[in-house]
C-alpha positions as CSV (number, residue, x, y, z in Angstrom):
1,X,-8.6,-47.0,-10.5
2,X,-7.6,-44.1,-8.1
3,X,-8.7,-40.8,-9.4
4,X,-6.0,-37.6,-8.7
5,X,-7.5,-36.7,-5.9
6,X,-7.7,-40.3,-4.4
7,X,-4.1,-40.6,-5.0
8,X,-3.1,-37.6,-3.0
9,X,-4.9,-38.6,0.1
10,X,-3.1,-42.3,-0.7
11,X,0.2,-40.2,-1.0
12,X,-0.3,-38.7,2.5
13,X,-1.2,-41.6,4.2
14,X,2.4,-42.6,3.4
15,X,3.8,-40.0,4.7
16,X,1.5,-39.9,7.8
17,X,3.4,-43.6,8.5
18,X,6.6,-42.4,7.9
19,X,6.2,-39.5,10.3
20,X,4.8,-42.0,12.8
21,X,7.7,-44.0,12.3
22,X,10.6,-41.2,12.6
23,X,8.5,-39.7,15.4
24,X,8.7,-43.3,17.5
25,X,12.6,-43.1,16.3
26,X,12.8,-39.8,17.9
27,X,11.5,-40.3,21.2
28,X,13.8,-43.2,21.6
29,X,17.4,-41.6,20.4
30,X,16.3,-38.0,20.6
31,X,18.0,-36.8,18.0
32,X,16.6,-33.3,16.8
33,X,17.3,-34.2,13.3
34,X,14.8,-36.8,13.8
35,X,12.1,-34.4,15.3
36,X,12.3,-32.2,12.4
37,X,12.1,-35.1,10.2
38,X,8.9,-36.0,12.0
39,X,7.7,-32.7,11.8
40,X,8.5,-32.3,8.1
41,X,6.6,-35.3,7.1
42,X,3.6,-34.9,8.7
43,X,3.6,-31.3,7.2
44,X,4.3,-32.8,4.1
45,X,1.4,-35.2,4.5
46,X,-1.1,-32.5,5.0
47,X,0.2,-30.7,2.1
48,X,-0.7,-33.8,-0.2
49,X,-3.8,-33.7,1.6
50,X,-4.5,-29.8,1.0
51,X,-3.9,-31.0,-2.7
52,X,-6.3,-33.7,-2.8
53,X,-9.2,-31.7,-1.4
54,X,-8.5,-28.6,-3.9
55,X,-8.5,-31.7,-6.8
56,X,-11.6,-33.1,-5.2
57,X,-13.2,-29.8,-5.1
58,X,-12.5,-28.9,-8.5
59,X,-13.7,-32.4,-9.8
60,X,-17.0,-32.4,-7.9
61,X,-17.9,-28.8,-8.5
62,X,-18.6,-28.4,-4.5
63,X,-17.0,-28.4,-1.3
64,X,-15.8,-31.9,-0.7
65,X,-17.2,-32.6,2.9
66,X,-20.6,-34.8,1.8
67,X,-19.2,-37.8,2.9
68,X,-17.5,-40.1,6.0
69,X,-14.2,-40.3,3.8
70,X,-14.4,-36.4,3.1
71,X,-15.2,-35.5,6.8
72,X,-12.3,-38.3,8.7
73,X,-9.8,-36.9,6.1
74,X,-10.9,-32.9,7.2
75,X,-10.4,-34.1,11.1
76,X,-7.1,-35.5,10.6
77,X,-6.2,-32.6,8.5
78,X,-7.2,-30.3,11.2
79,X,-5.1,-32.4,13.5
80,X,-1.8,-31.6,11.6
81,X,-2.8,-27.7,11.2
82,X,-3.4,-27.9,15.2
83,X,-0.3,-29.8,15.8
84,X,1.5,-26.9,13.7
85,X,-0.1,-24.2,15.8
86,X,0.9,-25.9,19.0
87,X,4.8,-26.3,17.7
88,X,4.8,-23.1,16.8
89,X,3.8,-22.1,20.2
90,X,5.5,-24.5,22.4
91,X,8.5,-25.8,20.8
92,X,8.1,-29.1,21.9
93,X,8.9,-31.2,19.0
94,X,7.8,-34.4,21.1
95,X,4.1,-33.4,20.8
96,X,4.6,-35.2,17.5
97,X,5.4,-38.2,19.3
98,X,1.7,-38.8,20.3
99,X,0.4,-36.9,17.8
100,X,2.0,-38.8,14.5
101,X,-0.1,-42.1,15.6
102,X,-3.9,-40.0,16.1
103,X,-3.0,-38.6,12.4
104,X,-2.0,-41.5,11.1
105,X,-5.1,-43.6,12.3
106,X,-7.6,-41.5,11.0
107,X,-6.4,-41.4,7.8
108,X,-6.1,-44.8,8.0
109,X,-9.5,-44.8,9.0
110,X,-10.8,-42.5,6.2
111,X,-8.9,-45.2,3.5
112,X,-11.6,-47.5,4.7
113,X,-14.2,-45.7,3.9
114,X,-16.3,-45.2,0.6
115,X,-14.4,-42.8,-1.5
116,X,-17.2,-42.6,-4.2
117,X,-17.8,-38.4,-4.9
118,X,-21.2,-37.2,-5.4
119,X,-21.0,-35.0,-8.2
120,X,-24.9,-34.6,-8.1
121,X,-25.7,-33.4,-4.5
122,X,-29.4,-34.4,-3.3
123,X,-31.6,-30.9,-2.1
124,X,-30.8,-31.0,1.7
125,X,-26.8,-30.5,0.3
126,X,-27.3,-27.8,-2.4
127,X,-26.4,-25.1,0.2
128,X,-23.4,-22.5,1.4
129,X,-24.4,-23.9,4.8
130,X,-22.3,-27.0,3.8
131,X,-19.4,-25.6,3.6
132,X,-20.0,-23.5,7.1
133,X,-21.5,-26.3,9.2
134,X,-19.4,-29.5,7.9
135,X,-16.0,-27.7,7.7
136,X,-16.2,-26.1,11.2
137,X,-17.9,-29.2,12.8
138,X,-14.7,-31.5,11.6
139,X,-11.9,-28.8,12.3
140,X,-13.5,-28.6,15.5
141,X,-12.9,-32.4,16.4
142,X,-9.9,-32.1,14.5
143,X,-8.6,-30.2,17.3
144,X,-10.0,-32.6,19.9
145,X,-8.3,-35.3,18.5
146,X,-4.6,-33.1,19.5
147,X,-5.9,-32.7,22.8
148,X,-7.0,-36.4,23.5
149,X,-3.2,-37.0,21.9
150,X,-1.8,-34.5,24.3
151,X,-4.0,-35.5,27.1
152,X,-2.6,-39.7,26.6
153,X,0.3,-38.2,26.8
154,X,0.0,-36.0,29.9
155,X,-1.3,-39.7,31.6
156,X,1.8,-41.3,30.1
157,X,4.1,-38.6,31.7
158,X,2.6,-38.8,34.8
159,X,2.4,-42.5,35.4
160,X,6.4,-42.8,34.4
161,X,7.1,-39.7,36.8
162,X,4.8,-41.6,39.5
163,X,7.6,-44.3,39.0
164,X,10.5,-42.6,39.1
165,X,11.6,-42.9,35.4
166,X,14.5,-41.4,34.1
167,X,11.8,-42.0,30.3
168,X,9.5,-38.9,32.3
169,X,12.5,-36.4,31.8
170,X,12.1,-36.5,28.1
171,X,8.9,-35.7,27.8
172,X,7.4,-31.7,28.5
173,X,6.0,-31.2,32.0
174,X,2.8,-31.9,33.2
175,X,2.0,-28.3,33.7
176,X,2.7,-27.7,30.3
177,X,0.7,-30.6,28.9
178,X,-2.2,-29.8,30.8
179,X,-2.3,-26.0,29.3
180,X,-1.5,-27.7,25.6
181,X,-4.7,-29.9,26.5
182,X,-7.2,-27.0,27.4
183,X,-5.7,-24.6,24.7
184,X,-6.2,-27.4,22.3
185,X,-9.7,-28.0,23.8
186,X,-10.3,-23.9,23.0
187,X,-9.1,-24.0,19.5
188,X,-11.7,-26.5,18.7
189,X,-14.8,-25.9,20.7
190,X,-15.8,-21.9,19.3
191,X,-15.3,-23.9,16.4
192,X,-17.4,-27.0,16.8
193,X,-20.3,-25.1,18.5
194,X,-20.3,-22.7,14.9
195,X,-19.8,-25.4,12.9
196,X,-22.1,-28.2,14.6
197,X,-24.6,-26.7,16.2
198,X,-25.3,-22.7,15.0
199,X,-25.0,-23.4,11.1
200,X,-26.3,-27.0,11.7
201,X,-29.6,-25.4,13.1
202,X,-29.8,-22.8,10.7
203,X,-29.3,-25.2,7.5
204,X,-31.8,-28.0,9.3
205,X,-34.1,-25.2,9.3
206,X,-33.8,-24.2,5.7
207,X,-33.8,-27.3,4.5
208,X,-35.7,-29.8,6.3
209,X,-38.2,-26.6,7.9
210,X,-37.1,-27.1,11.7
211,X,-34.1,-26.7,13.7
212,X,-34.2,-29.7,15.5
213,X,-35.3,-33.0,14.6
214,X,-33.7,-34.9,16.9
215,X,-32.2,-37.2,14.2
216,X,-29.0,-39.0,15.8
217,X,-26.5,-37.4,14.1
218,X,-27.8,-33.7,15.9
219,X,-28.3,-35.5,19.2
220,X,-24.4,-36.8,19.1
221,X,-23.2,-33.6,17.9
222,X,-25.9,-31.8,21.5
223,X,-24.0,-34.4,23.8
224,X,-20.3,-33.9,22.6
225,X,-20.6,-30.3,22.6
226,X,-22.4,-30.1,26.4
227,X,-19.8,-32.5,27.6
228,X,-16.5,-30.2,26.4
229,X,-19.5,-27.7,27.9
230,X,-18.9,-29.4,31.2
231,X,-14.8,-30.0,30.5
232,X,-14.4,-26.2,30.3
233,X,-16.2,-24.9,33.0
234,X,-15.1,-27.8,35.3
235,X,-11.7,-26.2,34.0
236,X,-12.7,-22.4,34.6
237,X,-15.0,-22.8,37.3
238,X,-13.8,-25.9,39.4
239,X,-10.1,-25.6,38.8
240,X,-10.2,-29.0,37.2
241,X,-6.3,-29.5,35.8
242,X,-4.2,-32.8,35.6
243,X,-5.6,-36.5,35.3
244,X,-9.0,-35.5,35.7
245,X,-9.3,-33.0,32.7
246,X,-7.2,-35.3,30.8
247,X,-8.9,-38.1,31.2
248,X,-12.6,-35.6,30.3
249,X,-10.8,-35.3,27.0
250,X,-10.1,-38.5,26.4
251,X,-13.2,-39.2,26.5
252,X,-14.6,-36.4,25.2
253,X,-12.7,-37.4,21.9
254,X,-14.1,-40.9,22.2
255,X,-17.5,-39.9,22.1
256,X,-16.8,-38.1,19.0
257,X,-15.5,-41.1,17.6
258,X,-18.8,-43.0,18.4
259,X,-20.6,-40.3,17.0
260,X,-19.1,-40.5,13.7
261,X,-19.1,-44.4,13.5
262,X,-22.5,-44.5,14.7
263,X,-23.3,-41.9,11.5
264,X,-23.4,-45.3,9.3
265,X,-25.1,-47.6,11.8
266,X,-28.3,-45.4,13.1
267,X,-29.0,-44.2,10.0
268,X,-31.3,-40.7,9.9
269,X,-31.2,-37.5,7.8
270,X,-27.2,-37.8,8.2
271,X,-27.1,-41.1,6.5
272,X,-25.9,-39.4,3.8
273,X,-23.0,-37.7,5.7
């Protein structure tokens, strides 16, 4: 039986689908009504979802972010707080479009997951540093997952304009994209490189009596954050724009993703994570 808190992340996931759904509706009829639909319920999902992390806070007594269900439902949620941010700023409703679908799959992702909640937290987890390292480490990729969204979509755009397609007009310029993807990119890394590596050294050191262990969860987090390393000074330095920073956050996102799946496969002092 679903407990509260479990029901408001089920409750979300609906309206995650239906956002996905009006969004797809939208970019075929584009019909503003339908954008602000779109918009609406994927706000309304991460409202639910808001709720269900205040109910799971109050039922566990701590900071829900000790486990893979807790820390895939904190990355989508940053997703639709990014997404917000990036509305506000562009007024592109069509963002959504590619946006709805990254959303919608991670929570669909974090339903698969155990949703079991550790009311009695083992030693290494009985610190503040929980709330500073996990929180910022998933609202970090949270924000990567907009920009790989933004960045399929740039590729998308570009192939349809490379083609002549009256589809391309609809969708924001490339320019545009491209700054969405590196402002997206900027939101998340400060906070990632807090989050992950910072407060992640200082609580390893606290707790386990060294900052660096090399355990597989810290060498994931070293690569992911050296690689959006490169992406932004290949971006600063080198000029690199269009397809080819794009496709760097692509797959700067994917390795994230391995990261995190590879969290319940190589085991370590994260297997609890």
């Amino acid at each position: 039986m679903n407990t509260p808190d479990v029901s408001m992340f089920t409750i979300s996931l609906g309206f995650y689908l239906a956002a996905f759904v009006v969004f797809t509706a939208y970019f075929a009829f584009r019909t503003e009504a339908l954008g602000r639909a779109g918009a609406t319920l994927l706000f309304a999902g991460g409202g639910f979802q808001t709720a269900g992390f205040g109910l799971r806070w109050n039922l566990a007594g701590h900071v829900p972010l000790t486990n893979m269900f807790e820390y895939a439902a904190a990355m989508s949620w940053m997703a639709v707080l990014s997404f917000g941010i990036l509305l506000w700023k562009y007024r592109k409703m069509v963002i959504g479009v590619f946006v709805a679908p990254v959303v919608f799959g991670l929570v669909v992702a974090a339903s698969m997951l155990p949703k079991e909640m550790s009311k009695q937290l083992v030693p290494a987890l009985q610190s503040y540093w929980l709330t500073i390292h996990v929180s910022l480490a998933a609202l970090g990729e949270g924000a990567f997952a907009v920009a790989c969204a933004v960045s399929v979509m740039y590729l998308v755009t570009r192939r349809l304009a490379q083609r002549g397609s009256p589809i391309a007009r609809r969708l924001p310029s490339l320019e545009m994209l491209d700054e969405i993807n590196y402002r997206a990119v900027a939101i998340g890394y400060p906070l990632f490189t807090i989050g992950a590596l910072f407060a992640g050294a200082i609580w390893a050191h606290n707790a386990w009596g060294a900052f660096w262990s090399w355990d597989p969860k810290e060498v994931g987090s070293l690569i992911i954050w050296l690689f959006y390393t490169g992406y932004l000074h290949a971006r600063l330095q080198r000029d690199w724009r269009g397809p080819r920073a794009a496709t760097m956050s692509i797959l700067g996102f994917a390795m994230s993703l391995l990261s995190f799946g590879g969290n319940m496969v190589l085991g370590g002092k994260h297997a609890y994570g």
